[in-house]
N, C-alpha and C positions, 0 to 999 in steps of 0.2 A: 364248620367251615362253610363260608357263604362262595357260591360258584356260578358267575356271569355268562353265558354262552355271546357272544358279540354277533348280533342278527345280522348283520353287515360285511363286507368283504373292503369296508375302509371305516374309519376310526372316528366319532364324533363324542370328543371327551365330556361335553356334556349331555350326552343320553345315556352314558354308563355307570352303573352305581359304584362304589367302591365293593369290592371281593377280595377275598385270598386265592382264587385263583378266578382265571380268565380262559374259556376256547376261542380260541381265533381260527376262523375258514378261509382265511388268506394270508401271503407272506406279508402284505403292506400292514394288518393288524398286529400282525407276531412281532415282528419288527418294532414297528412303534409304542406298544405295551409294554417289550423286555429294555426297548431306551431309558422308559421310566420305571424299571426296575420292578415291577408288576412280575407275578409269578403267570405263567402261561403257556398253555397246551395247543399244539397246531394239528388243527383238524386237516384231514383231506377237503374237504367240503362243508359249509353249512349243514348243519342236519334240518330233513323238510319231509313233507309225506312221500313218498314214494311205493311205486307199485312190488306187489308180492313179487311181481317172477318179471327178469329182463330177458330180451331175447337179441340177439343180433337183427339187424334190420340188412334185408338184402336187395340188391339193385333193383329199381324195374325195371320190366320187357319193355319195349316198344308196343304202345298201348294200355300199358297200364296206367293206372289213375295213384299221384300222388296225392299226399292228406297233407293240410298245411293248419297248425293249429295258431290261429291269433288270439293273442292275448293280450285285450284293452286297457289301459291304464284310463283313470278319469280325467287326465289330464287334454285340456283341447287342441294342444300341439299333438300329442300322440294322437286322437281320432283323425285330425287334418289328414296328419301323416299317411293314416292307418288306410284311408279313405284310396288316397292317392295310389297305395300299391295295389291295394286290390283292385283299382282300376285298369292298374299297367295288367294284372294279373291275367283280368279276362279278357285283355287285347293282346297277349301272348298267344302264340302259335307253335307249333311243334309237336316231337312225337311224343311227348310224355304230357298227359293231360294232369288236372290237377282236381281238388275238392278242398276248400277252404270253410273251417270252424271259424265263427268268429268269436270269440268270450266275452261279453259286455258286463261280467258280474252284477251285481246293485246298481250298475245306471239303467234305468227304465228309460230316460231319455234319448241315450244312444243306441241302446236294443230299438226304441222306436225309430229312429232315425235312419239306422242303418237295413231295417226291415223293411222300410219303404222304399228304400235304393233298391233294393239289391229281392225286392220280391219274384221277380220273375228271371230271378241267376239261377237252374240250377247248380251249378258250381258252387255259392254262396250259401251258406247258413248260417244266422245270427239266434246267440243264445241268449240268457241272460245270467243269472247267479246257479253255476252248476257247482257240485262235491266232489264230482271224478276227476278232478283235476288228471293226477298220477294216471290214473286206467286211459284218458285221453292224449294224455302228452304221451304214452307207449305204444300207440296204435298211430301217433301220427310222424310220417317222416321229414319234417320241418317244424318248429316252431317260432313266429315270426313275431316279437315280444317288443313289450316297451321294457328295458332290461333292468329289470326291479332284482333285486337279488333271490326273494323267494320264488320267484315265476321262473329264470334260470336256471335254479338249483334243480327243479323239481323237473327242469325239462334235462339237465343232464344225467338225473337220476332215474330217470325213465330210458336213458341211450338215446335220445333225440336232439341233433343238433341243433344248434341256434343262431337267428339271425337278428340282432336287435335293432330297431330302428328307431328310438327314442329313450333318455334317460335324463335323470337329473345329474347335475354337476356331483352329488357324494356318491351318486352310481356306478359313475366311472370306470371303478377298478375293476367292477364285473367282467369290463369288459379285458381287460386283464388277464383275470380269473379263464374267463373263456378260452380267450388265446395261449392261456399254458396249457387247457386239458385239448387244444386243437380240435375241439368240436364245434367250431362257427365263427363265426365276426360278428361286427356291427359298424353303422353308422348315422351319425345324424342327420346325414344329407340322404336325402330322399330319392335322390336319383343314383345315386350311388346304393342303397340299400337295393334299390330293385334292380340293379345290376347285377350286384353278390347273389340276390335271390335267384334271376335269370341264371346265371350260371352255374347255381346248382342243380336246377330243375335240367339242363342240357347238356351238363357232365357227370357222367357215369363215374369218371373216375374220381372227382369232385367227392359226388355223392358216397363212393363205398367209402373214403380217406376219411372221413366226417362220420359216416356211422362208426367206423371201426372205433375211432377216435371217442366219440360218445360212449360206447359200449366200456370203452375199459376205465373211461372217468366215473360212470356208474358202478361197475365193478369194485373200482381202487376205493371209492367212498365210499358205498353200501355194501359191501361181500362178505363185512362179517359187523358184529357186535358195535355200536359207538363204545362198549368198554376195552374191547379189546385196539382200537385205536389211542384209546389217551386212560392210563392207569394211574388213578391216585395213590399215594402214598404215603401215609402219616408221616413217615421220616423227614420226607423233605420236602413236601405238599403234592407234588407230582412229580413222574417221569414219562417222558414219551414213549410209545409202544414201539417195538425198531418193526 
C-alpha cells in the first residue's frame, strides 16, 4: 500500500503522487480528495517536529517581558513586511514589555541586514539557521510568521498562538486552519497585523483566550500516537480513529 501524507492544509493536484491512501491536516483537503473518490484519512493537524513536554502558558504581570518568536520566510514581501512591525514594535509603549527572536534560517543576507538595523535593540535578536525550532516556538508566547504551513503547525504544536503576517495565495487555508483551532489570526495588510499584534500584547484577556486555545489544538493533535488518530485496515484500506 503506497501512503501520501498531503504537507499542505490545501490541495495542489499536481505535487501529489497517486496512493491508496491519502492524510489530509485539513477539511478543504479531505474534501476535495473524497470528491475524487480517493481513499482518505483526516488528520487533526499536519504532522511536524514538536516539543517533548507542552505546558499551559499563563498571563503576564505587569512588568514582565513577553517573547515574540519571528519567523522569516525568504520571500522580500515578508522581510519588508517583517521590518515594518518590528519597527511599530519597539515604538510601542506600555505595561507589558516584549523580547523578539528573529529566525532568518539560510539567508546570510537578511541575518546581515537585519543585524545591522537592529544592533543596538536590545529587545531585538537576529538569528540565522537554528534546529530548536519546537523548544523555541514553546518558550515563546507569540509567534509572528510568514504562514507557511510547517512554521504554524509547529507553532501550534508547541501551544503558541499565531499571528501571520504574509503568505502565498495556496497558503491561505492555514489561515483557516488557524481560525478553527482559535489560536491567532493573520493578515496581509501590515497595519492591520500590527494591530492584531498590539492587542495582544495589551489584552490579558486576548492573551489567556489564545493560549488556552493553543494549548488544546496541541493537545487534540499531539496527545497520543499519529496511529492511534488514523488506523489502517486491510479490509477496506482505512478507518478513522473516533
Amino acid at each position: 500500500m503506497t501512503v501520501v501524507c498531503v504537507t499542505d492544509y490545501e490541495v495542489h493536484a499536481n505535487w501529489i503522487a497517486n496512493a491508496d491512501l491519502y492524510l489530509a491536516g485539513s477539511d478543504s483537503v479531505y474534501r476535495k480528495l473524497t470528491a475524487e473518490g480517493k481513499r482518505v484519512a483526516r488528520l487533526p493537524m499536519l504532522p511536524c517536529r514538536a516539543p517533548k513536554f507542552v505546558t499551559p502558558k499563563s498571563v503576564a504581570r505587569e512588568g514582565d517581558v513577553l517573547k515574540i518568536l519571528m519567523v522569516m520566510g525568504l520571500e522580500g514581501s515578508s522581510r519588508r513586511k517583517a521590518k515594518r512591525i518590528i519597527n511599530q514594535l519597539l515604538r510601542s509603549s506600555g505595561d507589558v514589555k516584549v523580547k523578539v527572536d528573529v529566525i532568518c534560517g539560510r539567508n546570510a543576507k537578511l541575518k546581515a541586514e537585519l543585524t545591522r538595523i537592529y544592533q543596538n535593540e536590545d529587545a531585538i535578536c537576529v538569528h540565522g539557521f537554528v534546529d530548536d525550532i519546537p523548544e523555541r516556538m514553546q518558550i515563546a508566547n507569540l509567534a509572528l510568521i510568514r504562514l507557511s504551513p510547517n512554521t504554524m503547525t509547529e507553532a501550534l504544536a508547541a501551544g503558541t498562538p499565531v499571528i501571520g503576517f504574509d503568505w502565498h495565495v495556496h497558503e491561505a487555508e492555514c489561515l483557516t486552519v488557524l481560525r478553527h483551532f482559535g489560536a491567532g489570526t493573520g493578515s496581509l495588510s501590515v497595519a492591520e497585523a500590527i494591530r492584531r499584534t498590539e492587542r495582544f500584547l495589551s489584552d490579558p484577556e486576548l492573551r489567556d483566550h489564545w493560549y488556552r486555545r493553543a494549548y488544546k489544538a496541541s493537545t487534540q493533535a499531539f496527545g497520543s500516537e499519529l496511529a492511534a488518530q488514523c488506523i489502517l485496515d486491510p479490509a477496506n484500506g482505512f478507518h478513522h480513529a473516533s
